[in-house]
FILO-655151 format. One record per residue: residue in three letters; residue number from 0; z, x, y of N, C-alpha, C in turn. Coordinates in Angstrom, 2 decimals. Each point is the difference from the previous one (the first is absolute). Layout:
<recs>
   res     n       n.Z       n.X       n.Y      ca.Z      ca.X      ca.Y       c.Z       c.X       c.Y
   ALA   NUM         Z         X         Y         Z         X         Y         Z         X         Y
...
</recs>
This chain:
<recs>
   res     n       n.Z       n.X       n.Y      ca.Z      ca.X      ca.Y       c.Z       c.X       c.Y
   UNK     0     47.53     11.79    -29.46     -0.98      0.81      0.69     -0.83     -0.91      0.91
   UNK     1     -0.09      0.23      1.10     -0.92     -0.63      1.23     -1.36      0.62      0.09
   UNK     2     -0.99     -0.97     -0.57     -1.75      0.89      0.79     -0.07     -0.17      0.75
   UNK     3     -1.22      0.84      0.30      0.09      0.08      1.94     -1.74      0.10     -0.22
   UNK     4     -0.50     -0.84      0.87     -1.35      0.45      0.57     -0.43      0.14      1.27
   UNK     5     -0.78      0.74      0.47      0.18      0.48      1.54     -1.30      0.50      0.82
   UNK     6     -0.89     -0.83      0.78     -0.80      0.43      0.61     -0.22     -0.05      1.53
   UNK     7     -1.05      0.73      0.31     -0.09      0.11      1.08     -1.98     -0.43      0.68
   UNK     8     -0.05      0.00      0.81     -1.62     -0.63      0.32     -0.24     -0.22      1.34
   UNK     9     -1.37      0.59      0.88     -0.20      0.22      1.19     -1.06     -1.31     -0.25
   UNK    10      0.23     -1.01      0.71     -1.46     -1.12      0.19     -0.13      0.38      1.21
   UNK    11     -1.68      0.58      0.29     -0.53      0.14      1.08     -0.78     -1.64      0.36
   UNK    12      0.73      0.30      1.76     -0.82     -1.20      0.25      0.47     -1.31      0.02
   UNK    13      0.99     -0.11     -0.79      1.27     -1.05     -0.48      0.74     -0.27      0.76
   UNK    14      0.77     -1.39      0.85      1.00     -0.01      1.08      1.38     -0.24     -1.23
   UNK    15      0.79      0.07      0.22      1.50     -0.36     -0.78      0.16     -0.93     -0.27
   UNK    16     -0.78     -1.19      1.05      0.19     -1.53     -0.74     -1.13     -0.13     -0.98
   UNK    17     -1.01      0.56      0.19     -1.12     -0.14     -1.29      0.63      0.31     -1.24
   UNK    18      1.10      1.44      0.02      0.29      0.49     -1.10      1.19     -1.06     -0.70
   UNK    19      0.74     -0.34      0.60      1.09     -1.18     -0.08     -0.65     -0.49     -0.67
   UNK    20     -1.13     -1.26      1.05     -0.61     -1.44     -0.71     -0.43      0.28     -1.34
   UNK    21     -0.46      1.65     -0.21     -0.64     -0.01     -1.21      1.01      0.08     -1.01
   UNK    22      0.89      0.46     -0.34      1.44      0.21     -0.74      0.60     -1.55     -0.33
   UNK    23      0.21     -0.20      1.55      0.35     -1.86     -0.41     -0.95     -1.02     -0.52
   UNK    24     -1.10      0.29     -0.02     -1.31     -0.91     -0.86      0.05      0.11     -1.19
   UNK    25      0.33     -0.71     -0.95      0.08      0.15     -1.41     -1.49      0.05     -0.75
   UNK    26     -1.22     -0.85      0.74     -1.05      0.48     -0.42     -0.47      1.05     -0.02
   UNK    27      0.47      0.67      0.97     -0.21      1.42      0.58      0.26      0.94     -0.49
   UNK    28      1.40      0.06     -0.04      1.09      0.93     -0.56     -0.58      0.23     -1.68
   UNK    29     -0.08     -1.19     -0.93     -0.23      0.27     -1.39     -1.28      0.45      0.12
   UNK    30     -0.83      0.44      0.71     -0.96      0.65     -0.39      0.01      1.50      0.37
   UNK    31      1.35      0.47      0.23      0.36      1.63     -0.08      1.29      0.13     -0.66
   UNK    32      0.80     -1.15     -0.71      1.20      0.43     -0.29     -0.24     -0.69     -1.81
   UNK    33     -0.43      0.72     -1.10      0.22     -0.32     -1.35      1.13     -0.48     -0.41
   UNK    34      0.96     -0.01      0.77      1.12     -0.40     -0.67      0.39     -1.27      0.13
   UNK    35     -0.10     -0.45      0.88     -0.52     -1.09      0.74     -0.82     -1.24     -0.24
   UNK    36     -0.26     -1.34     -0.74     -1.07     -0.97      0.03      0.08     -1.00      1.69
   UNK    37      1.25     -0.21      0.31      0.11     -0.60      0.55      1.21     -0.64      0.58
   UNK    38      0.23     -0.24      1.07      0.95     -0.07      1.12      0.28     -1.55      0.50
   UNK    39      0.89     -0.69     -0.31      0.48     -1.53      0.37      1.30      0.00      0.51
   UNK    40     -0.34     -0.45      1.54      0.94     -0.23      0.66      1.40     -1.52     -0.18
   UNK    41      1.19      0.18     -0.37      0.54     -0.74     -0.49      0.40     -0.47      0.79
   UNK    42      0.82      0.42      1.68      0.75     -0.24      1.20     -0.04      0.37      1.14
   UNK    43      0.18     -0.09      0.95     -0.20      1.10      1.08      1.07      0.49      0.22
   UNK    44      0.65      0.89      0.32      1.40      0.52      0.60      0.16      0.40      1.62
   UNK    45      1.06     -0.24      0.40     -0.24      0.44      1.66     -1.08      1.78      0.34
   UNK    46     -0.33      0.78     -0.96     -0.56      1.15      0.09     -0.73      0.12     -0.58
   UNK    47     -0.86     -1.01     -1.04     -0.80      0.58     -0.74     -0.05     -1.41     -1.45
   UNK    48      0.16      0.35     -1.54     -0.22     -1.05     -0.60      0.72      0.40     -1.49
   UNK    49      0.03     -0.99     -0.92      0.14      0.00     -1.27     -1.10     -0.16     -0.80
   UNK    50     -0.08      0.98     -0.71     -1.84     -0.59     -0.70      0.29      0.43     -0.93
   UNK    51     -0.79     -0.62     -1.48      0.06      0.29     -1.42     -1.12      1.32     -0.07
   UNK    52      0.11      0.86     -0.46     -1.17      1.12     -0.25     -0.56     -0.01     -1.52
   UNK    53     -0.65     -0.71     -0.06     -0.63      0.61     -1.73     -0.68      1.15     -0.15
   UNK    54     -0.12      0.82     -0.90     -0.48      1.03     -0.41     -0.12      0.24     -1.29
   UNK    55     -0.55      1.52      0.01     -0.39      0.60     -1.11      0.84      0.94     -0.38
   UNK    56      1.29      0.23     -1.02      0.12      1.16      0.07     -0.30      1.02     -1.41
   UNK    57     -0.11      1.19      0.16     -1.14      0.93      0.04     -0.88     -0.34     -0.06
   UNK    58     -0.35     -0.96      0.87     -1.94     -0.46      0.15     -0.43     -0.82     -1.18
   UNK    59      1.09     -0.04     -1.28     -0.27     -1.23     -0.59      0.92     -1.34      0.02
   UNK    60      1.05      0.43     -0.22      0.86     -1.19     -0.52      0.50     -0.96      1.19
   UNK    61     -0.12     -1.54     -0.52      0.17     -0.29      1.92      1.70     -0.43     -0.13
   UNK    62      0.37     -0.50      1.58      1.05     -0.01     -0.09      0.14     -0.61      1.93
   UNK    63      1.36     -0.76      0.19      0.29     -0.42      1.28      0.58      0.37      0.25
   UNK    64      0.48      0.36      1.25      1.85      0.35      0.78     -0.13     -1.10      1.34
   UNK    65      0.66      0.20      0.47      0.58     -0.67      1.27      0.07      0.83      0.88
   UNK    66     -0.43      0.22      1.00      0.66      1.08      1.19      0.14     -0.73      1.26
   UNK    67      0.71      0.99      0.67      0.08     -0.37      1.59     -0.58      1.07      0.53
   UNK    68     -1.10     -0.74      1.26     -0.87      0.77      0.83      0.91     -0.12      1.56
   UNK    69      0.21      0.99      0.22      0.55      0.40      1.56     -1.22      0.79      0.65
   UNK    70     -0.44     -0.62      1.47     -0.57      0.42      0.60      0.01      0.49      1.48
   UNK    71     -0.38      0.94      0.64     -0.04      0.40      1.65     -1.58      0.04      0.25
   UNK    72     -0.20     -0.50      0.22     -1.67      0.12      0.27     -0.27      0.84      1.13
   UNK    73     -1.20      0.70      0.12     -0.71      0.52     -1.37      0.36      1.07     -0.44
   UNK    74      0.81      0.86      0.47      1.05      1.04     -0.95      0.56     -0.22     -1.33
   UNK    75      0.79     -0.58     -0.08      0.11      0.06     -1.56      0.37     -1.34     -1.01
   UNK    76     -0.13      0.55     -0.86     -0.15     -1.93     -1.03      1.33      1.14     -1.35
   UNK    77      0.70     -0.71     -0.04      1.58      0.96     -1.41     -0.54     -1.87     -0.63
   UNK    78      0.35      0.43     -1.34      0.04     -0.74     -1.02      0.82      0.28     -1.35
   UNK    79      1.35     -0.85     -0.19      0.52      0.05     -0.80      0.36     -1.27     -0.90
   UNK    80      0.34      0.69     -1.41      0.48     -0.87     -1.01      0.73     -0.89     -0.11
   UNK    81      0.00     -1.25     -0.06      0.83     -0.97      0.19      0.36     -0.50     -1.63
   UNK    82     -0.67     -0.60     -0.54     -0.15      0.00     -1.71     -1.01      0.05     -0.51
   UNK    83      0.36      0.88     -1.57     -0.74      0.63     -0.81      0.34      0.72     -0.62
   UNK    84     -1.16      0.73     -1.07      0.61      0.66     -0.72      0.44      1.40      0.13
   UNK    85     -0.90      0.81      0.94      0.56      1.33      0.04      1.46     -0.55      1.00
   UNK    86      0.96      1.43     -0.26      0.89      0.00      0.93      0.08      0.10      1.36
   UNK    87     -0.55      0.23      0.11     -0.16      0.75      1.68     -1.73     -0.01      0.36
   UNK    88     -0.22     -0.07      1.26     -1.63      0.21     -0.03     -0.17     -0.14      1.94
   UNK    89     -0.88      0.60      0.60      0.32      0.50      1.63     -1.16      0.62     -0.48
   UNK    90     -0.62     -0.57      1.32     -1.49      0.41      0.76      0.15     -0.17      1.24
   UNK    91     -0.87      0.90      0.65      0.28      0.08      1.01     -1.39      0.46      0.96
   UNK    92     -0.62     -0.52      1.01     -0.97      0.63      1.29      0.15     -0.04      1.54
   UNK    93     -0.52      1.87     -0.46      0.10      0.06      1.82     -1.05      0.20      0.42
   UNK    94     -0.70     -1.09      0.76     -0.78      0.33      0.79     -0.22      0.02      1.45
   UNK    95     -0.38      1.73      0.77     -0.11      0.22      1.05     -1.42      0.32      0.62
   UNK    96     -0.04     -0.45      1.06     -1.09      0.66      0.79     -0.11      1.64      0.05
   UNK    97     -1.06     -0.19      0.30     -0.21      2.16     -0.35     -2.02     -0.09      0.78
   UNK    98      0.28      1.25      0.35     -1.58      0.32      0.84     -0.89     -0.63     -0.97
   UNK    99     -0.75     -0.59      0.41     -1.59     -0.61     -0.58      0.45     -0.78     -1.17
   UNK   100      1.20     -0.51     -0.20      0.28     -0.97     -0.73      1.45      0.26     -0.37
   UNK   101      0.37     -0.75     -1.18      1.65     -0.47     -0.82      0.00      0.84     -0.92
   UNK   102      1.41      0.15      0.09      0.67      0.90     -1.20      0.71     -1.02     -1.05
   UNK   103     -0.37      0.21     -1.45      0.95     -0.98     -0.85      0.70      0.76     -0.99
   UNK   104      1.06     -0.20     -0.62      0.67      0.89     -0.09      0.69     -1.49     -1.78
   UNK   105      0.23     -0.16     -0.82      0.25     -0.50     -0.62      1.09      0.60     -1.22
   UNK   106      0.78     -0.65     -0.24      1.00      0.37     -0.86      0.63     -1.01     -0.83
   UNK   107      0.17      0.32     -1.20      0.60     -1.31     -1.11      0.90      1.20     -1.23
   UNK   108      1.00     -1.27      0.13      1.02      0.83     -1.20      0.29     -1.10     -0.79
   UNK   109      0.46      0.19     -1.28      0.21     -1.01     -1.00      1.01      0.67     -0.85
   UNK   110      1.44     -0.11     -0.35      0.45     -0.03     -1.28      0.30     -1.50     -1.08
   UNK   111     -0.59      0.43     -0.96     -0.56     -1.05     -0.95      1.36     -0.39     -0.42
   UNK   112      0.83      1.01     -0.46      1.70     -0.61     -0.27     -0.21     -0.02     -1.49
   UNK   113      0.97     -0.94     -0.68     -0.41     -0.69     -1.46      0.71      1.03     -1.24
   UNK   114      0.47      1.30      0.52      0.76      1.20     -0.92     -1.42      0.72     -0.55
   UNK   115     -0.18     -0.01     -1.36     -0.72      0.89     -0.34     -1.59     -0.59     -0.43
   UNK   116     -0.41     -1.38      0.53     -1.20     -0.36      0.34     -0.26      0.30      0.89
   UNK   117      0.90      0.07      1.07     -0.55      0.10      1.01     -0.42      1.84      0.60
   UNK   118      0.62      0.93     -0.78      0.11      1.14     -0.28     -1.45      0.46     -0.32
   UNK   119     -0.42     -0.85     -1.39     -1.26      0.13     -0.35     -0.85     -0.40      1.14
   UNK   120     -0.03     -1.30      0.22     -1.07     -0.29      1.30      0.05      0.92      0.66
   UNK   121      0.44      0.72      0.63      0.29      1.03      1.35     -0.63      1.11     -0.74
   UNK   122      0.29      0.52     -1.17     -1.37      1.05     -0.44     -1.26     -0.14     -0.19
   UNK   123     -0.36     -1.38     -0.43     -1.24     -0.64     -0.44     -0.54     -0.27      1.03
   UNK   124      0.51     -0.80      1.11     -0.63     -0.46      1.35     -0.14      0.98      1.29
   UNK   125      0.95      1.54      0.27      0.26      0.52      0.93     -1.58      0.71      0.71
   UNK   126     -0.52      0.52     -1.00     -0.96      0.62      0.68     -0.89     -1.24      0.48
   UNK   127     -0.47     -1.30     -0.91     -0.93     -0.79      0.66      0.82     -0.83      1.29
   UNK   128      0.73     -0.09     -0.02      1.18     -0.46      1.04     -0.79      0.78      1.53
   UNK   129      0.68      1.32     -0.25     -0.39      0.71      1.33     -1.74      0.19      0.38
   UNK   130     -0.37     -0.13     -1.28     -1.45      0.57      0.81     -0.55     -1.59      0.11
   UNK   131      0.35     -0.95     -0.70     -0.66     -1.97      0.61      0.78      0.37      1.67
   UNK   132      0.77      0.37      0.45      0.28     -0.01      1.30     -0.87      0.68      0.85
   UNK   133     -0.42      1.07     -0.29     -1.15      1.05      0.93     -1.11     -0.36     -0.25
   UNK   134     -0.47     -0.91     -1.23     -1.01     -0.62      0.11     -0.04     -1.00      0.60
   UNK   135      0.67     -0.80      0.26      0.47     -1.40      0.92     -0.23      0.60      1.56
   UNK   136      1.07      0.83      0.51     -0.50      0.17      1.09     -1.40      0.94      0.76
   UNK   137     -1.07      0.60     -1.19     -0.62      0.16     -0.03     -1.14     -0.79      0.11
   UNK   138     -0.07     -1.14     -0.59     -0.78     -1.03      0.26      0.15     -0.89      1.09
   UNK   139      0.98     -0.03      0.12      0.51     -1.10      1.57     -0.83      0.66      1.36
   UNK   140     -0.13      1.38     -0.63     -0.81      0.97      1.29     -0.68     -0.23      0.26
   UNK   141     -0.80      0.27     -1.19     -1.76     -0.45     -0.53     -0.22     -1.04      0.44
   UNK   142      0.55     -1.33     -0.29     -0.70     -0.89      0.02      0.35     -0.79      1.51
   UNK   143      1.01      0.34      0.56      0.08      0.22      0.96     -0.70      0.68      1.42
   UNK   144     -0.90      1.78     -0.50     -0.50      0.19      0.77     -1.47     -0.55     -0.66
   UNK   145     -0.47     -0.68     -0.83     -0.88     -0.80     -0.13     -0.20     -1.27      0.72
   UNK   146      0.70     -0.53      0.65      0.09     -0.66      0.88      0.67     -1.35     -0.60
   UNK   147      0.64      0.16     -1.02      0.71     -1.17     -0.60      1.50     -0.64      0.97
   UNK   148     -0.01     -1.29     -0.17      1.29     -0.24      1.37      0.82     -1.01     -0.99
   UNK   149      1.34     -0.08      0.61      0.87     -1.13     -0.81      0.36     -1.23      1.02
   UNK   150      0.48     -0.84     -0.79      0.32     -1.19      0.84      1.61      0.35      1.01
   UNK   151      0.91      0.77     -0.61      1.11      0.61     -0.17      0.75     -1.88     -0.08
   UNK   152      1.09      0.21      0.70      1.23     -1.01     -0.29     -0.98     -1.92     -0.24
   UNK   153     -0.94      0.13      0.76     -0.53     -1.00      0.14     -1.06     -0.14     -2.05
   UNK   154     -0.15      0.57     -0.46     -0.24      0.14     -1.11      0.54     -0.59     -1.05
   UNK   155      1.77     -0.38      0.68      1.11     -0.62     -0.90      0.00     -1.30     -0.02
   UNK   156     -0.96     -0.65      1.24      0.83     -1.33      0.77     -0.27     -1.07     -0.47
   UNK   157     -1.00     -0.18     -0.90     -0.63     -0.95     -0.96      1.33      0.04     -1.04
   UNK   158      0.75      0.68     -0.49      0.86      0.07     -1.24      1.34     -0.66      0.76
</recs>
C-alpha cells in the first residue's frame, strides 16, 4: 500500500524563487515540515543533489534515508529514495506564479514495503502521514507570508 499526502497553498505576496529558497533551506524547511530534523547535503549532481534526510517518523522515532534532490528552479524540486528503509518514497513541488503571489502545491508518497510490518505501519501511520503533509504546506505559507525567506541552494554550500 502507497500513502499519499497532498496539499495545496496560495502565498500571497511570495515570488517562486522565495518559495523554492524556502523548501531548499533546511533551516527553513524544518520549521514547517515535522517529519523532517534536518537536511545534509552529501554531493551535488548535474540537477540538483544527494543529501542524507533525518527525521522523525510518526513524529517520534528517528531515522535517516538518503535521497536524491532533482531540481528546475523555481518550479519544481521531485525528491526521491535512494537508500533506506521504506520502499519507495517521492515528494514532490510545484511551484508557480499566480496573481498577487505563488501557488504551492506539494505531494509525498511512501510505501514502507517489509510484508506485514509494513502493512501495519501503513494503518498506524496513514492518517498522520497525510495530514503532517497539509500541515507542512500549511506552514511554509504562514511563515512564509510572515515574511520568513530561505537561503535556497546556497544554504547547502557550506556542506
Amino acid at each position: 500500500m502507497t500513502l499519499r499526502g497532498e496539499a495545496v497553498a496560495f502565498v500571497p505576496g511570495a515570488t517562486p524563487e522565495e518559495v523554492f529558497d524556502f523548501v531548499l533551506d533546511p533551516a527553513q524547511y524544518t520549521k514547517a515540515d515535522t517529519k523532517i530534523v534536518w537536511v545534509t547535503k552529501l554531493a551535488d549532481t548535474h540537477d540538483g543533489m544527494l543529501a542524507r534526510e533525518d527525521g522523525r517518523f510518526l513524529g517520534r522515532f528517528p531515522g535517516s534515508v538518503i535521497t536524491r534532490y532533482r531540481w528546475q528552479a523555481p518550479g519544481r524540486i521531485d525528491v526521491t529514495l535512494e537508500h533506506g528503509v521504506p520502499r519507495a518514497l517521492h515528494a514532490w513541488f510545484e511551484i508557480e506564479e499566480a496573481p498577487g503571489g505563488t501557488r504551492l502545491r506539494h505531494v509525498e508518497t511512501m510505501d514502507f514495503g517489509h510484508g506485514l510490518l509494513g502493512r501495519v505501519y501503513d494503518l498506524i501511520a496513514g492518517r498522520w502521514f497525510t495530514r503532517s503533509v497539509e500541515q507542512e504546506v500549511a506552514e511554509i505559507a504562514r511563515l512564509l507570508q510572515n515574511g520568513e525567506r530561505g537561503r535556497g541552494i546556497d544554504a547547502h554550500a557550506e556542506t
